[in-house]
N, C-alpha and C positions, 0 to 999 in steps of 0.2 A: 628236234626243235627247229623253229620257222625260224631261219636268220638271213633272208632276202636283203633286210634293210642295215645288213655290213655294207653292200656296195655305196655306200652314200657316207659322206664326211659325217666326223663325230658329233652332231647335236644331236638333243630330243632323245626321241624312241632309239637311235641310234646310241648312246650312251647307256641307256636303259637295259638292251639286248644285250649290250657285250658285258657290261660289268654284273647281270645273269649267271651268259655264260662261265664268262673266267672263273665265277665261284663254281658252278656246278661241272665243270671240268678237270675244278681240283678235290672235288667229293670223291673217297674211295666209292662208294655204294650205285655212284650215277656212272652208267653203259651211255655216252652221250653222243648223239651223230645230229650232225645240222645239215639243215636241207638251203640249200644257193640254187640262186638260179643259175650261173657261171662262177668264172672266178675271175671278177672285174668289181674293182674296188677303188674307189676313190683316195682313202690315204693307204699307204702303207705298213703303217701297224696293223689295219686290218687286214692287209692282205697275208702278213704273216700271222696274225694271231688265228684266222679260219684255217690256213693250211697245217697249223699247227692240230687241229680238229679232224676228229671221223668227218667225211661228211658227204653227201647226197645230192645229184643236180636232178634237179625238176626239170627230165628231158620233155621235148616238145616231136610228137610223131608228125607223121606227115597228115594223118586225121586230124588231129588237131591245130595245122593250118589251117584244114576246108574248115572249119569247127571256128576259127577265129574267123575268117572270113564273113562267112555267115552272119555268124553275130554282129558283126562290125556292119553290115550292111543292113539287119533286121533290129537290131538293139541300141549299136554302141557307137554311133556316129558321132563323132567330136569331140574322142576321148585322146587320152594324150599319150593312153601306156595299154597295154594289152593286161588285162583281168586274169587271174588265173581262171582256170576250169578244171572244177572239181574232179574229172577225171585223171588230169595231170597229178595232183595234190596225191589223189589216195593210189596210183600208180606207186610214187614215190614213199610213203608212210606205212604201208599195206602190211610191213613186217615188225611196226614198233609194238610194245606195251602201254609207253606214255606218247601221245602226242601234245606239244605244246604250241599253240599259234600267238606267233611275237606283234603279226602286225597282218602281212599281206595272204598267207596261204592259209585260208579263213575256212577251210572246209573238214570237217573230224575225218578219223582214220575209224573204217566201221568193224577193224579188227582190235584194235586197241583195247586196252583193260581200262583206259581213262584217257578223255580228250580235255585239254586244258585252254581257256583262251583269253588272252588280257586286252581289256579295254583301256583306253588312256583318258575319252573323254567323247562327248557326245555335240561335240563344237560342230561338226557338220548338219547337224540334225538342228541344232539351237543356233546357229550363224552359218547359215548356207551361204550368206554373201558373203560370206568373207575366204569362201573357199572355191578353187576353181570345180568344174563338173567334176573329172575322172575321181577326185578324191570323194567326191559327196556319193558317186556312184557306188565305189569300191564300200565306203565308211555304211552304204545301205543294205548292201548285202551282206557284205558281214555281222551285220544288226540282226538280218533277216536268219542267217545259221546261228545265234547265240544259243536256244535254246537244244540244240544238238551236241551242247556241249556239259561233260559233266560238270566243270566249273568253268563261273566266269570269273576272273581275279579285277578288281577295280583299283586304280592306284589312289584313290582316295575316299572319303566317307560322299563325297557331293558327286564322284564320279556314280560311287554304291546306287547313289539315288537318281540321278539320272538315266540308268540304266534299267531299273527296277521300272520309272516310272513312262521310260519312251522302248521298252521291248516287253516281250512275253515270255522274259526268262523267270522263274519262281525266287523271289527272295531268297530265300535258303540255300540256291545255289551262286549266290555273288558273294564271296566273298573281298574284303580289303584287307591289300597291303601294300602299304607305303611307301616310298621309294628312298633309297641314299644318296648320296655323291661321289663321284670317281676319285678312285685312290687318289689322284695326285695333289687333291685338298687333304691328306688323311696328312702328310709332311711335306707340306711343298718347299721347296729352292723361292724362295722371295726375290725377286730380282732390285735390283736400287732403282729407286722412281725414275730420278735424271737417264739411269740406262734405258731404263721402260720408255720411256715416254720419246726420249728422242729415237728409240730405234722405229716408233710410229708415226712420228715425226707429229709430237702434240707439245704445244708449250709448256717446258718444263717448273715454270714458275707459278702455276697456275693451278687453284684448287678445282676438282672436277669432282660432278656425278654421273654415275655409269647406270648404263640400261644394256641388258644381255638378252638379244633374242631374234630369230629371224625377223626381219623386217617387212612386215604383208598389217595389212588392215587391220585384225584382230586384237595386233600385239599394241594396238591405241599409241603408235607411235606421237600421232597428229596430236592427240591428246595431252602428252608429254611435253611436245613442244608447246603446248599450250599451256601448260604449268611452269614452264622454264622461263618460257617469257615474262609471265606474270611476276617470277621471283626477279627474275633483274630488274622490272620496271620497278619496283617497290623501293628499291635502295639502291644508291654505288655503293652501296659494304661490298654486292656480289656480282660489282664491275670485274672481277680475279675469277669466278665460276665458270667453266665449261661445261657443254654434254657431249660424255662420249658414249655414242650409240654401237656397240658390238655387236658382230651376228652377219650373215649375209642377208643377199638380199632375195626377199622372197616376190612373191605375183600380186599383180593390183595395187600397184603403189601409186596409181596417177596423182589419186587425194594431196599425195604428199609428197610428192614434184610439187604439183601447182602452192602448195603450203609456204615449200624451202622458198620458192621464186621470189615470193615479196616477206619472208621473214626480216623483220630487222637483227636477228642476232644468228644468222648464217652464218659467219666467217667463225663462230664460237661453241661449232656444233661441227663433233669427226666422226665422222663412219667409216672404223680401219677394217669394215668386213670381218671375213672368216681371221680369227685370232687362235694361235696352235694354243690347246690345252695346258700345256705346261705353262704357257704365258699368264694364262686366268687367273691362278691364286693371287698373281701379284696386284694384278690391274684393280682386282675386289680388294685386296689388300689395301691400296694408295688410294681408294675413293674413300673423296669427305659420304659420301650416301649413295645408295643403289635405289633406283626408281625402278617399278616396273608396275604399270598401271595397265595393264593386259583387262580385255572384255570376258577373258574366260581362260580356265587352265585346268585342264585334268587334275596336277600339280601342280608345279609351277617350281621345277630344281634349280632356276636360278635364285629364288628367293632364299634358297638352299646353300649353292653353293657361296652368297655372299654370306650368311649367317656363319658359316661355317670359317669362312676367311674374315673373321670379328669387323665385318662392314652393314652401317646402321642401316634397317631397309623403310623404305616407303614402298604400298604397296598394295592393289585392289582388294577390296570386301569385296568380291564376288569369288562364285563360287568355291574351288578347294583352296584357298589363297592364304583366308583366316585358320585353314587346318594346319598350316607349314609354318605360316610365322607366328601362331599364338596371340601372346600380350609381349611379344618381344619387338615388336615394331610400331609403325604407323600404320594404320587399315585405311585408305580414304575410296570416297564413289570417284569410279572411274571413268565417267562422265561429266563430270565438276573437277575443271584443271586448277579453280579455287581452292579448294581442300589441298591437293597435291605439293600447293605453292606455300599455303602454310605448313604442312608437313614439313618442308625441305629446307621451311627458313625455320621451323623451331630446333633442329640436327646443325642446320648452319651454324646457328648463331649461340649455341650454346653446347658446349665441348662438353661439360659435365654428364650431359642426357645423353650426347651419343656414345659417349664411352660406355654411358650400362647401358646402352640396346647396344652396343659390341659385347659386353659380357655377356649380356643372356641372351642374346640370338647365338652367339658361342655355344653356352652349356645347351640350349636345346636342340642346337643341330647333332649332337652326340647322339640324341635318341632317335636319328635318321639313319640306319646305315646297311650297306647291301647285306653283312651276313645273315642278320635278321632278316629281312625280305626273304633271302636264299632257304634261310630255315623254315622258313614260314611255306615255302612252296613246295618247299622237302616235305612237309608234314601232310599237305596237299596228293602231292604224289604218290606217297606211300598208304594214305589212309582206304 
């Protein structure tokens, strides 16, 4: 299985791969080996958790220098990462049954009994500005090998269809399946607010709404702030509200520099970056509301993991968004920071409604969770 994207901290596709793996590692019936490019990893549980793993380096010959060369001077100028080449890929794969492509090594094994490949979402092809080159390059070729593959897996029913409708894979081979949330929401340790808050150093008296997500254009950051504003100008009730913005920071934020520069409610807006996972339950725990007004989401696992930690969400009607949160939240356009603002003052202002969209974003995140996923790609594998 492609596990390239352990080297990079726990978000995203990254959360997705490993809590995968870990199931399928502790399957008696799965022979499992991962394919790395090294072994340089950004935190350390995953550097232990891959070694703990059979696993495979995607060695790079000396041809395969003159081979990147080349290309880099005839194709791929101004790219930021070197592409694999499918020569590297089936070097490395050449003696599996299954191959599974998680993310980067997008090319099938032409020995294999079955090639597997998941798609997350089709955001490069539907918001190219919002993504630098190398990823829109990579996200095109790999578009381009879908149909080489015995199945494509979608992680949701709007992925299903954007896939269907922007490649020349046959219906009948995409399947969906859903995604869960990492164990450490399954029982978390809740940490006390005052300890939360002051070890991020966020006013501990202070009612807050949380937004979870790398920070780059797509995730309608600008947007947000523009719904946050609107809800304090309307009342001092929500002179006591904060936004805390979690998540690093991602590419193209100029927008939203020049935004912060003349906001009036800056000093009332933290961005404490990367936050360790074990900390998340609690943070979704102590928010009065979870915003997440994103332009586009494969899925969208934070709306997930706030439902999961009984925090009431707001939250975009575009694409997979309505499949994750149902009728257990607020759905608003994520374009109209209007909508958003009402949203957040009908959860503010009224404890009764959020407490049931904490119940039942509860009971329906139950029906979210990796072993299902796991079984479901078992049934794939074997069939």
């Amino acid at each position: 299985m492609d596990a390239f994207v352990l080297r990079f901290p726990r978000t995203g596709i990254v959360n997705v791969v490993f809590n995968i793996l870990d199931r399928l590692s502790r399957d008696p019936g799965c022979d499992l080996t991962i394919l790395l490019q090294d072994y340089q990893f950004a935190r350390p549980e995953l550097a232990q958790f891959a070694q703990s793993l059979k696993s495979k380096i995607v060695e790079e010959t000396s041809l395969d220098r003159k081979i990147y060369r080349l290309r880099r001077f005839a194709m791929d100028r101004g790219l930021t990462a070197k592409l694999p080449l499918s020569c590297q890929i089936r070097r490395a794969i050449d003696r599996c049954d299954i191959y599974h492509c998680t993310d980067w090594y997008y090319f099938p094994s032409r020995k294999a009994h079955k090639n597997v490949i998941t798609v997350y979402d089709m955001t490069t092809r539907l918001f190219a500005q919002h993504h630098e080159r190398t990823n829109i390059v990579k996200e095109a070729r790999k578009a381009r090998n879908l149909r080489d593959f015995d199945k494509v897996i979608a992680i949701s029913e709007s992925t299903r269809r954007d896939v269907i409708e922007y490649t020349n894979v046959k219906p009948e081979n995409v399947v969906t399946i859903p995604l869960g949330v990492d164990a450490t929401y399954e029982a978390p340790h809740v940490i006390n607010r005052d300890d939360l808050l002051d070890y991020y150093r966020i006013p501990r008296e202070r009612r807050y709404i949380l937004s979870v997500s790398t920070i780059e254009p797509r995730k309608n950051v600008v947007g947000l702030l523009d719904a946050f504003r609107l809800l304090k100008q309307s009342s001092q009730e929500y002179d006591d509200v904060l936004l805390i913005l979690i998540g690093p920071m991602g590419w193209g934020n100029h927008e939203l520099t020049r935004h912060i520069k003349d906001y009036p409610y800056k000093d009332q807006i933290f961005f404490p970056g990367y936050v360790a996972l074990a900390d998340m339950p609690s943070f979704y725990r102590h928010a009065s509301c979870f915003a997440y007004l994103s332009f586009y989401e494969g899925f969208g696992i934070p709306i997930l993991e706030a439902m999961k930690s009984s925090c009431p969400v707001v939250c975009s009607n575009a694409s997979s968004m309505p499949e994750v949160i149902g009728d257990c939240g607020e759905l608003v356009t994520p374009s109209e920071p209007c909508e958003a603002a009402e949203a957040l003052r009908r959860i503010l202002d009224r404890t009764s409604y959020a407490d049931d969209l904490r119940t039942r974003g509860l009971k329906r995140s139950l029906t979210f969770t990796w072993d299902r996923c796991v079984e479901r790609l078992l049934e794939i594998y074997r069939a």
